[in-house]
DORO-689141 format. One record per residue (C-alpha): x, y, z; residue in one letter. Coordinates in pm, whole numbers, plus 50000, padded with zeros to 5 digits. Layout:
XYZA ...
//
This chain:
909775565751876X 912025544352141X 913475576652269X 910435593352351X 909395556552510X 912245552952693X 911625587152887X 908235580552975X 909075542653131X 911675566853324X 909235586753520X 906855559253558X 908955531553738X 909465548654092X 905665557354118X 904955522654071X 906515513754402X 904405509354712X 904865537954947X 904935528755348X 904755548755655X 907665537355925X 906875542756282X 909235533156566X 908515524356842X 904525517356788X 904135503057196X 906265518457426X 905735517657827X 907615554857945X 908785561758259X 907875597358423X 910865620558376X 912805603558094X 913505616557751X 911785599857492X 911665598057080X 909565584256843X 910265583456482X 907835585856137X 909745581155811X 908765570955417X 911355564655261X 910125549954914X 908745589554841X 911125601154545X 910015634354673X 910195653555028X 907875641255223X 905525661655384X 904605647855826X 902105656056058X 901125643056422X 898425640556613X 896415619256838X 893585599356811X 891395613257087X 892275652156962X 894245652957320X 897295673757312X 900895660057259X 903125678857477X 906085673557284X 908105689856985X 909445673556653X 912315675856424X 911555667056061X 913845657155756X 913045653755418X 912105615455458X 912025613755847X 909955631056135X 911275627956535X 908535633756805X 910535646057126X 909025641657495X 912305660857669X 910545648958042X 907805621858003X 904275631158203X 901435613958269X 899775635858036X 902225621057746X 899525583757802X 898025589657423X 897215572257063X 899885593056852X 899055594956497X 901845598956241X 900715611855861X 903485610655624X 902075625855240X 903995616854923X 902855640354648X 898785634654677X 898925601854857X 899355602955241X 899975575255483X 899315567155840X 900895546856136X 900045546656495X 901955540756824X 900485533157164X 902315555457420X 901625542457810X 903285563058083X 904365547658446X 906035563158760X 907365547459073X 910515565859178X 910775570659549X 910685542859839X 907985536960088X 908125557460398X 907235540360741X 905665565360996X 904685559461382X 907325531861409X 908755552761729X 905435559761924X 904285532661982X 903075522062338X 902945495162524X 899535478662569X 897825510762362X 896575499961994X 898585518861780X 899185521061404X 901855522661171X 901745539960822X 903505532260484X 903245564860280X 903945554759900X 904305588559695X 904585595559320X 903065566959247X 901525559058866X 899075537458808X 898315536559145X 895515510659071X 898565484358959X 900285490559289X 900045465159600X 901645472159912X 902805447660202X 903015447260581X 906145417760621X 907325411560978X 910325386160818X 909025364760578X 905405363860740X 903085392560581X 901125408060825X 898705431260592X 898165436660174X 896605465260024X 896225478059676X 895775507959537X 893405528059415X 893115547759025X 893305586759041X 896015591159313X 899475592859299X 899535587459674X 899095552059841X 898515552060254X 898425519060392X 897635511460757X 899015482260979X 896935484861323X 898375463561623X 899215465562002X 902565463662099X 903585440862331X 907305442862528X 908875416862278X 908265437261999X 910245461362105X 913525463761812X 911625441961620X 911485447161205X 909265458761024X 909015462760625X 906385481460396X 907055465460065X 905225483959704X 904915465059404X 904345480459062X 902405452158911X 902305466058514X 904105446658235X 906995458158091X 908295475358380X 911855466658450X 912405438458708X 914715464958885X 911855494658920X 909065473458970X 909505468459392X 910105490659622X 910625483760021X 911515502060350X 912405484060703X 912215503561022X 912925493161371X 910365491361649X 910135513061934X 907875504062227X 907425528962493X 906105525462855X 905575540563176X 908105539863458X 907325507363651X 908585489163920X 910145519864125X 912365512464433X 914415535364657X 917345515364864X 920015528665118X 919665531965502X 916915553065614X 917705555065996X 920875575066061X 922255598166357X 922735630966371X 926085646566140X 926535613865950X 925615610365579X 922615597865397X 922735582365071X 919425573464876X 919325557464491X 916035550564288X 916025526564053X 912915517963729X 911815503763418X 910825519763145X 911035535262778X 912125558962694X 914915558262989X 913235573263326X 914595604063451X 913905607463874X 913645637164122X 913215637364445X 910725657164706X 910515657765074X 907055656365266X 907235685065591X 904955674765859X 903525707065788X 902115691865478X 904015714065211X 905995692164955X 909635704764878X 911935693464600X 915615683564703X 916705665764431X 916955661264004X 919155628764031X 918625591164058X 920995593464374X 920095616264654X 922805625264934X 923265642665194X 927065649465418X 926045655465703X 922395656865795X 920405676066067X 917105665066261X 915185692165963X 916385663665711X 914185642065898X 910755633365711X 909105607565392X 910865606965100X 909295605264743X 911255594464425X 908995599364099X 910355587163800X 908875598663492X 909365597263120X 907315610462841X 904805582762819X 903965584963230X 905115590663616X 905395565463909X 906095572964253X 908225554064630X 908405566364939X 910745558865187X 910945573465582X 914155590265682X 914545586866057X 917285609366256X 918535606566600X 918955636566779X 919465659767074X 915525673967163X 914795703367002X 911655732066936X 912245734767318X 909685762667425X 908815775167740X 906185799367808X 903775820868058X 900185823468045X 898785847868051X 902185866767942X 901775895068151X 899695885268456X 898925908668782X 898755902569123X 896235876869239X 895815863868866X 896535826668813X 899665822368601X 901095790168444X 904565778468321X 904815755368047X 907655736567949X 907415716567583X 909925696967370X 910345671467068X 912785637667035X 912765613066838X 913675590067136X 912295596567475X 913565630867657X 913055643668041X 912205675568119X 913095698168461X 911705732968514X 913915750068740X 913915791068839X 917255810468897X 917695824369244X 920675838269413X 922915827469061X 921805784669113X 918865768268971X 916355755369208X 914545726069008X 910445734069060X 908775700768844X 910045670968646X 909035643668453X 909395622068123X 907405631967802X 907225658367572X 905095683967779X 906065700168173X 903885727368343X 903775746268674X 900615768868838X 900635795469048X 896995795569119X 897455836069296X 900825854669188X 902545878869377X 905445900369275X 908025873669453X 907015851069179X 908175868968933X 911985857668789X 913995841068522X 912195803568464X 914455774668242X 913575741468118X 915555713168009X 915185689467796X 917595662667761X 917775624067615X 921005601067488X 921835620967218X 922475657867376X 920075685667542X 918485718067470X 917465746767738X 914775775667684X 913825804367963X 911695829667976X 911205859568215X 908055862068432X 907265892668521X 904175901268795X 902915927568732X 900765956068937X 897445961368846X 897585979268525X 896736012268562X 896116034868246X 894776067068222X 892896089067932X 892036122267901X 889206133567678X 889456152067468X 891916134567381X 894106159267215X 897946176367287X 896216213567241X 892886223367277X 891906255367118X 888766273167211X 887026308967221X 887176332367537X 883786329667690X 883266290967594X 882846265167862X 885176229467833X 884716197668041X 888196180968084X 887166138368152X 889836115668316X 889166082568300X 891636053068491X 891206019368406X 893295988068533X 892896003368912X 889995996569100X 890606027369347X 891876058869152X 892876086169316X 892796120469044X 894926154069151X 894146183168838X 897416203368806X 899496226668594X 903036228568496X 903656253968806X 902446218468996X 899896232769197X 896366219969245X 893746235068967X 890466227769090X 887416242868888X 884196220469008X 886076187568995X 883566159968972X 885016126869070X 883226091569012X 884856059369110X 886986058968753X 886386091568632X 887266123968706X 885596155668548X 886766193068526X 883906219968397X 885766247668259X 884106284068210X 883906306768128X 887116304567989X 889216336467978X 892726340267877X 893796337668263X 893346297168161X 895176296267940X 897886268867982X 898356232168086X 896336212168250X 897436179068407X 895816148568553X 897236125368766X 896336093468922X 897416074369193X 896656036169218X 899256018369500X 902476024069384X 901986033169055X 901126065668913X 900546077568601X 898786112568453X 898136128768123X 898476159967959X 896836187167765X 897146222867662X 894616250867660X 894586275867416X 892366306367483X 891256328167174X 889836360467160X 888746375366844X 884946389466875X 884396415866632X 885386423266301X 888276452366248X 887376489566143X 888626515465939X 889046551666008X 890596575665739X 892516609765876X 889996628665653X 889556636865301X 892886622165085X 893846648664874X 895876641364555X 899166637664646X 899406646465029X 900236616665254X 896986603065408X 896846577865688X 894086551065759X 893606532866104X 892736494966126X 890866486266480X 889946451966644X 889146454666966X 889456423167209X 891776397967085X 894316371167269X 896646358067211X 897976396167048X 901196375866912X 898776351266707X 897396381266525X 899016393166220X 897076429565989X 897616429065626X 896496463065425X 895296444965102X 894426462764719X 892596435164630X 895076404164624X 898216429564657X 899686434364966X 900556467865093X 901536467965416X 901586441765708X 902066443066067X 902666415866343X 902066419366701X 903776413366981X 902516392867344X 900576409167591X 898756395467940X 894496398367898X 892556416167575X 893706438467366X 892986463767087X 895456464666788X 895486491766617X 896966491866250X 898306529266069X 898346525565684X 900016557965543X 899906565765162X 900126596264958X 897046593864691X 897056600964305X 894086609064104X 893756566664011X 893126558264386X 889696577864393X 886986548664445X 890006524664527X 888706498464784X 891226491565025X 890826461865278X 892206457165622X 892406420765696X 893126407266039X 894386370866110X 894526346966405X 897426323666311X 896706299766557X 896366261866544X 892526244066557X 890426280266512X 887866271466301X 888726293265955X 884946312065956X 886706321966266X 890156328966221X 889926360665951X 888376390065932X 888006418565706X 887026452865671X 887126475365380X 886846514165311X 886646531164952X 889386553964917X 887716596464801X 890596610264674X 889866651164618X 891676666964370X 890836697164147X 889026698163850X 890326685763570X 889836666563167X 887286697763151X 885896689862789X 883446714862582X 881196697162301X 879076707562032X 875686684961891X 875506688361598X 879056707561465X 880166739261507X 879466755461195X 875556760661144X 872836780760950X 870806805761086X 867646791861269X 869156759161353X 869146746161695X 872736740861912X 873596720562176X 876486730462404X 877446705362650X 880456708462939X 881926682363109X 884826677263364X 886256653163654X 886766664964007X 886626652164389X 884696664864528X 882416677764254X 881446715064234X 880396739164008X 880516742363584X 880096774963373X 878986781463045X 880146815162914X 880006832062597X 883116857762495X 881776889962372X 884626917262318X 886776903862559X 884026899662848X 882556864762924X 878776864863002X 877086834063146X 874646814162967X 874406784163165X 875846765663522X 875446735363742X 876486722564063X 878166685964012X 879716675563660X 878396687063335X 876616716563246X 874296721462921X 872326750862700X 870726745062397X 869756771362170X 866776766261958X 867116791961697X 870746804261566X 871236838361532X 874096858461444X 874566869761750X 875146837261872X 878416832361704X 881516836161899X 884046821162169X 882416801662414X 884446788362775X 883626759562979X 884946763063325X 885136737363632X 885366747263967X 885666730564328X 887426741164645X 891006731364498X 890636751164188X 889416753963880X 889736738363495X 888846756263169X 887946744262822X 886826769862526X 884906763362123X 883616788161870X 880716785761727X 879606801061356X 875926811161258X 875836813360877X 872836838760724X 872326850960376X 872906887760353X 869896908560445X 868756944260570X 871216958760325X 871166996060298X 872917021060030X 873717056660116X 875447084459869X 877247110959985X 876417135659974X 873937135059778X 872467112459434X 872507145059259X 875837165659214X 877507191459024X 880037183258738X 883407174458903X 882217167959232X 883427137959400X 880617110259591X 880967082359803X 878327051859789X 878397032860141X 876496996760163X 875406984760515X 874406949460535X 874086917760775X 875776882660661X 877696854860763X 880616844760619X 881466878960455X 879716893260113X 880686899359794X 880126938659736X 879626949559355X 878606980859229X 877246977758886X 876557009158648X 873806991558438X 874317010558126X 877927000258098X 878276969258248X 881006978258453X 882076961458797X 883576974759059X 884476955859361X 884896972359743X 885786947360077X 884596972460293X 881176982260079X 882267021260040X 883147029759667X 884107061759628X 883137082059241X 885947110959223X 885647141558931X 882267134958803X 880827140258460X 877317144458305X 877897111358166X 878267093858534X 874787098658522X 872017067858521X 871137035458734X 873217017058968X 872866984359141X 874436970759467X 874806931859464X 875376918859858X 876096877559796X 878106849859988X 877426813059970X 874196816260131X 872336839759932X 872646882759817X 870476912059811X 870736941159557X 869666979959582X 869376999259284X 869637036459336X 870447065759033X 872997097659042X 872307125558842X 874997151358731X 874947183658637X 876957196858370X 878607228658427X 878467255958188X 881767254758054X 882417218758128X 886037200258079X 886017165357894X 884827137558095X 887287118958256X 885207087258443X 887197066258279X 890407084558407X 888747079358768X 886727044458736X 889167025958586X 891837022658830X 889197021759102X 888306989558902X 892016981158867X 892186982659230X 889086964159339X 890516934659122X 894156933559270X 893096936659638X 889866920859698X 891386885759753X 894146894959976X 891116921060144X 888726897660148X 890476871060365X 891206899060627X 887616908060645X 886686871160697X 888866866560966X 887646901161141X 884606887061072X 884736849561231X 886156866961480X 883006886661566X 880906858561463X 878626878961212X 879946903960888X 878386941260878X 879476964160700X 880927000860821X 879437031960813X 881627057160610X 882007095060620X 880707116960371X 882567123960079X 884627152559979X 884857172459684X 
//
């Protein structure tokens, strides 16, 4: 019994222990980014022990584990904010299971404050500065302070749900803030944070910017000419002001000399002279000083001038004489006579003048003025010039070459202005007086032209004469002559390919050189002629000679004259005149046609129609060939010819010829024509008679009308026997009693037959031999069958030939 006790007190003990669930750490503060464990263990279990995590508000755990048999590690391998959790460990011992929980709380405050706006700030302007606290967790346990030293200038806490803190410190800057500290301070107010992590600070330096101020320009501003000028420009403000400098023309326009605080010149000139500005600027704003730059100089812009510039005799003329000094200048007006000056006027100022209240020509000369002071002197001059009155003089029209038609009338007008007594003189190149009704007004001088004929053709000059002066203009007639249009005569009829000439007439025309003939097929030139000068009209005539082929008849053919001559009018300047070319030649292309075809039945109607091309047209035959002799059946004077015949016969078959004929000859074309007809009117004689003595020979002859050629068959109608004959004679040689009975003549072609049935009786003969038809018939019937082909194709042509097929008449038969 103790044995069996013993085991059972063996297995008992260890379940009798209390079992307890280990967790390490159970409040932990993490910071963002670390690596973090927790641990679960049980180690009373005698068995493996079996863990499990989780969290008390079913939120995930974002993290791993690594269990032993007794122990469980939870692993964060880069703490979040999402790791902030109740995390449940369960560790189960056989049936019983265990639990511990561990507060997890999650922090972050890793980078310093950053201090924005510190280096805009302006003087005078409200301005803020911002402290930008990032990554920041929980932002609600953060405060942040404003500290100028140890004095703090602003507080401001966070707020929950950001990770971003802004705080604003609003002042405005004054100048002694300028370089002064500043620090944005952050502090993490949550327990357990390390001493060390728990504040963060920043400290910038102040920048304070403002506008250039108090400008000033020094250096001497009065200076001679050639010496050197030296100007510097001094101001406060930040950032550091950078200066240019401008100068102000009297003219108004501003002009930049300078990107430097120190302006200088080496060696200046009276231009230099004028206000200075010096801005100096920097990014917050501008500010300006002028100074006046004075030079002392020689006078200068001297000018002297007339008025009016170019005066006439009698007219009122003045000299002026101006200058400009800084100091005080004189000024003399002298005029140059003989080589010496001879002063006129003087006096002090800026302004000299001298009047000539009526000018004459001995006024006229070279004028100077002078203008001088303590510094140097300048001279001007100018040349007066009196002049005459003014004549001009203008023709209208007003044009180098005036081109008009013979018979037109012109009116030349010359008009003279600037004189106020003209005196006009019309003239040509040859100088010599043209007068033609020359009406003369006090300014104006007219000469009527006309009618105009090619005798004035030429120049024409006027000239007029005021005092000493004289002056005259030009212009050039041009006379044309070109009335009618051109005409064309031909040498007479052009005949295929004998040369032909055709003359091109205008009658009437000047200037002949001006005038050019072109022979023209339509845009093609053929020929062209230029003419030569002549005195007066004239008549140009043009010779065109060609030699003309059959492709030229109805050819138009144009002459065209041109006047190549400046200002005609171009409804005026060509002309053209055309003649269609009628080219004879003899007949020719004759062409014969048959409507419907060639071949027809008999009865049918026919059209025969001849056609054929000739210059001049003449006459066209219709003949018909009828054993070598042509008969007319139809003619007509011009081109084409026609007959129609209603009703085919047989007759009408045959050649037919189609000639043309005019008085250069003549032009033939030829058919043949077929009328087709069943055979009819077919006749049978036997010779020499249908009833014969034994032995006697006969010969059947067939007569018949057809078209094409019959089939001839003579049929014994007891026997059945054929026998076949091209010419329709059969011939029956040594007949027998037993020749004797019915016969029948078949006549067919493709259009139809005829038969005749006719009887032969012979007689025997008293002592008669054996019959021998056989002997006889048969190679009669060997014969029709060997030779009717080849016979039958000679008949047919015999018998297109005469258009119809009859048969022959035959001789009688002999015994």
């Amino acid at each position: 019994m103790f044995p069996a006790l013993s085991v059972t007190l063996t297995v008992l003990l260890p379940l009798a222990a209390p079992l307890q669930v280990n967790l390490s750490p159970r409040k932990v503060l993490y910071k963002v980014g670390d690596r973090e464990e927790i641990k679960c263990s049980m180690n009373e279990c005698p068995e493996e022990v079996k863990f499990s995590w989780g969290s008390l508000g079913d939120k995930p755990l974002y993290a791993t584990y690594k269990t032993s048999p007794k122990e469980s590690v939870l692993i964060f391998n880069s703490v979040t904010k999402d790791h902030e959790n109740m995390i449940k460990c369960t560790a189960k011992c056989k049936d019983v299971s265990k639990q511990a929980i561990a507060t997890v709380k999650v922090y972050s405050f890793a980078k310093d404050p950053v201090i924005s706006g510190h280096d805009s700030l302006v003087l005078g302007v409200e301005s803020s500065l911002t402290c930008e606290v990032t990554d920041v967790y929980p932002a609600e346990y953060t405060e942040v302070e404003w500290l100028q030293g140890d004095n703090v200038l602003h507080t401001e806490e966070g707020k929950p749900d950001t990770q971003t803190i802004r705080s604003f410190y609003t002042f405005t800057p004054q100048r002694e803030d300028d370089r002064q500290q500043i620090t944005c301070r952050a502090s993490l107010m949550l327990q357990d944070v390390p001493p060390d992590q728990s504040t963060r600070e920043t400290t910038m330096s102040l920048t304070i910017l403002s506008a250039p101020s108090d400008v000033r320009v020094s250096g001497s501003t009065t200076v001679p000419v050639g010496s050197a000028l030296s100007l510097t420009c001094e101001a406060d403000g930040s950032p550091e002001p950078v200066f240019s400098w401008i100068i102000l023309r009297p003219d108004g326009q501003r002009v930049r000399v300078g990107e430097t605080q120190e302006l200088s010149f080496v060696n200046v000139s009276l231009t230099d002279a004028g206000d200075y500005e010096c801005e100096a600027s920097n990014r917050i704003g501008k500010k300006t000083a002028t100074v006046t730059v004075t030079i002392h100089g020689p006078p200068t812009n001297t000018v002297i001038s007339v008025s009016p510039s170019e005066p006439e005799e009698d007219e009122s003329v003045t000299i002026s004489c101006v200058s400009s000094s800084v100091t005080e200048s004189r000024l003399v007006l002298s005029k140059l006579q003989d080589g010496a000056e001879t002063e006129l006027v003087s006096d002090e100022g800026p302004r000299i003048s001298l009047s000539h209240s009526s000018s004459s020509v001995n006024d006229s000369g070279l004028y100077i003025c002078k203008a001088f002071n303590d510094y140097g002197s300048q001279n001007a001059s100018v040349q007066l010039l009196v002049q005459a009155h003014p004549l001009e003089v203008t023709l209208q029209p007003d044009l180098s070459i005036i081109t008009v038609e013979r018979g037109s009338v012109l009116s030349l007008s010359c008009e003279a202005s600037g004189c106020p007594n003209p005196h006009f003189t019309w003239k040509g190149l040859e100088d010599k007086p043209r007068y033609r009704r020359n009406d003369t007004q006090t300014a104006v001088s007219q000469l009527n032209l006309g009618p105009l004929g090619p005798k004035d053709d030429g120049a024409f000059i006027c000239e007029v004469k005021c005092g000493s002066v004289v002056k005259s203009k030009y212009t050039e007639v041009k006379i044309f002559s070109f009335p009618s249009r051109p005409t064309i005569e031909s040498s007479g009829p052009s005949l295929e390919g004998e040369m032909t000439n055709l003359t091109c007439t205008v009658h009437d025309v000047f200037p002949a050189d001006r005038f050019r003939t072109q022979w023209l097929d339509g845009e093609t030139e053929l020929f062209s002629q230029a003419w030569s000068f002549a005195n007066g009209l004239q008549t140009l005539s043009s010779v065109f000679s060609y030699r003309p082929n059959g492709g030229d008849h109805d050819k138009n053919i144009s002459c065209k004259v041109s006047l190549e001559m400046d200002g005609v009018p171009a409804a005026l300047a060509e002309k053209t005149a055309s003649i269609t070319l009628a080219v004879h030649y003899a007949p020719r292309q004759t062409t014969i046609t048959v409507s419907p075809q060639k071949e027809l039945k008999e009865g049918e109607s026919i059209s025969i129609s001849c056609l054929t091309d000739s210059a001049p047209e003449g006459r066209v035959i219709l003949r018909k060939v009828l054993d070598g002799e042509e008969t007319e059946v139809a003619s007509s004077e011009g081109a084409r010819t026609f007959f129609t015949i209603h009703s085919a016969e047989l007759s009408d078959s045959g050649d037919y010829v189609c000639e043309a004929v005019n008085q250069y000859g003549s032009h033939r074309a030829s058919t043949k024509i077929s009328v087709q007809a069943p055979p009819r009117n077919t006749t049978v004689k036997v010779l020499p008679s249908t009833l014969v003595q034994e032995g006697q020979n006969i010969t059947i002859c067939c007569h018949s009308v057809s078209f094409p050629p019959p089939a001839i068959i003579l049929r014994k109608l007891e026997s059945g026997i054929d026998i076949y004959s091209p010419n329709g004679t059969f011939t029956l040689i040594n007949l027998t009693p037993n020749d004797t009975g019915l016969y029948q003549i078949n006549v067919t072609n493709a259009l139809g037959y005829e038969t005749e049935v006719f009887s032969i009786h012979v007689m025997e003969r008293l002592s008669s031999p054996p019959s021998r038809w056989n002997v006889f018939i048969t190679p009669f019937i060997g014969l029709g069958l060997l030779t009717s082909a080849a016979v039958m194709l000679e008949y047919l042509r015999r018998a297109r030939l005469k258009g119809f097929y009859e048969l022959s008449k035959c001789e009688p038969a002999t015994v």
